[in-house]
C-alpha positions in Angstrom: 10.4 -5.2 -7.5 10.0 -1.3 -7.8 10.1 1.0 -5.1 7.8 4.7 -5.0 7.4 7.1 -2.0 4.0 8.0 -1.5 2.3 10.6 1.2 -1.4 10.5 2.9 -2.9 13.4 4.9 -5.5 12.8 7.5 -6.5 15.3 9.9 -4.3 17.9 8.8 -1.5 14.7 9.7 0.8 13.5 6.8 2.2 9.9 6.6 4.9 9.1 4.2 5.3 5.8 2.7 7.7 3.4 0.8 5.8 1.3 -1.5 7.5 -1.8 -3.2 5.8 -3.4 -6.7 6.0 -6.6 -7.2 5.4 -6.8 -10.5 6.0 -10.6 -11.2 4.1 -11.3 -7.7 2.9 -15.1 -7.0 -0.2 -15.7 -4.7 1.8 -15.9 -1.5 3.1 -12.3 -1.7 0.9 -9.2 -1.5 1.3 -7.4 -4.6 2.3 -4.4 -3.0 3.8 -3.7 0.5 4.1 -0.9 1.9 6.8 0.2 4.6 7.4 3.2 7.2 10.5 3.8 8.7 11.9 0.5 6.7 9.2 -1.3 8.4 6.7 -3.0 6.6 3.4 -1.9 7.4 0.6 -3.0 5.0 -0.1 -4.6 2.1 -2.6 -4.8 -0.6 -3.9 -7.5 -3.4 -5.5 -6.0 -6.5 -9.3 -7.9 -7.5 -10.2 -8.9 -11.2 -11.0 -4.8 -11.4 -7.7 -3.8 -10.1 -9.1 -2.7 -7.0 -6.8 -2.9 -4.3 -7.8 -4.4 -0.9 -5.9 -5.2 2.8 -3.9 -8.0 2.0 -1.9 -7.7 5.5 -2.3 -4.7 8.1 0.6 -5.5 10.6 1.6 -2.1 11.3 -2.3 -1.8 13.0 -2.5 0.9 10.5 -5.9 3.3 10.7 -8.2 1.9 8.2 -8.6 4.9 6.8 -5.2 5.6 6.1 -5.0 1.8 4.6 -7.8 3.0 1.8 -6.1 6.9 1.5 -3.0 4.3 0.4 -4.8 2.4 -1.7 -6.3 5.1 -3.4 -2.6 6.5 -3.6 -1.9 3.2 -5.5 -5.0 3.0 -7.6 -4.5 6.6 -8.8 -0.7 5.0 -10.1 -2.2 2.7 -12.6 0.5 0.2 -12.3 
């Protein structure tokens, strides 16, 4: 597992994240999970195009925030 900070603006409003990678993941896991105030939030499952979608949302994270993430993520290339 790797661990990267990440930060999202929306409406002039910043959210900071910890992501963790997990870069031998098996099916039961998301691949990624991501975590505010040591707290895990969200996490997302990469498709057959490496597109990442809402694996879990139990933070009740703002959907828009949840794709700002992902396109965070996507932007990594990991």
């Amino acid at each position: 597992m790797e661990l990267f900070k990440i930060a999202v603006s929306k409406d002039e409003e910043t959210f900071e994240f910890e992501v963790a990678d997990f870069i031998h993941h098996e099916g039961e896991q998301c691949k990624f999970e991501v975590y505010r105030s040591g707290q895990m939030v969200a996490g997302f499952e990469p498709d057959s195009h490496q597109f990442l979608h809402i694996c879990k949302n139990p933070g009740n994270i703002d959907e828009e925030v949840l794709h700002l993430i992902a396109d965070k993520i996507e932007a990594l290339n990991l």
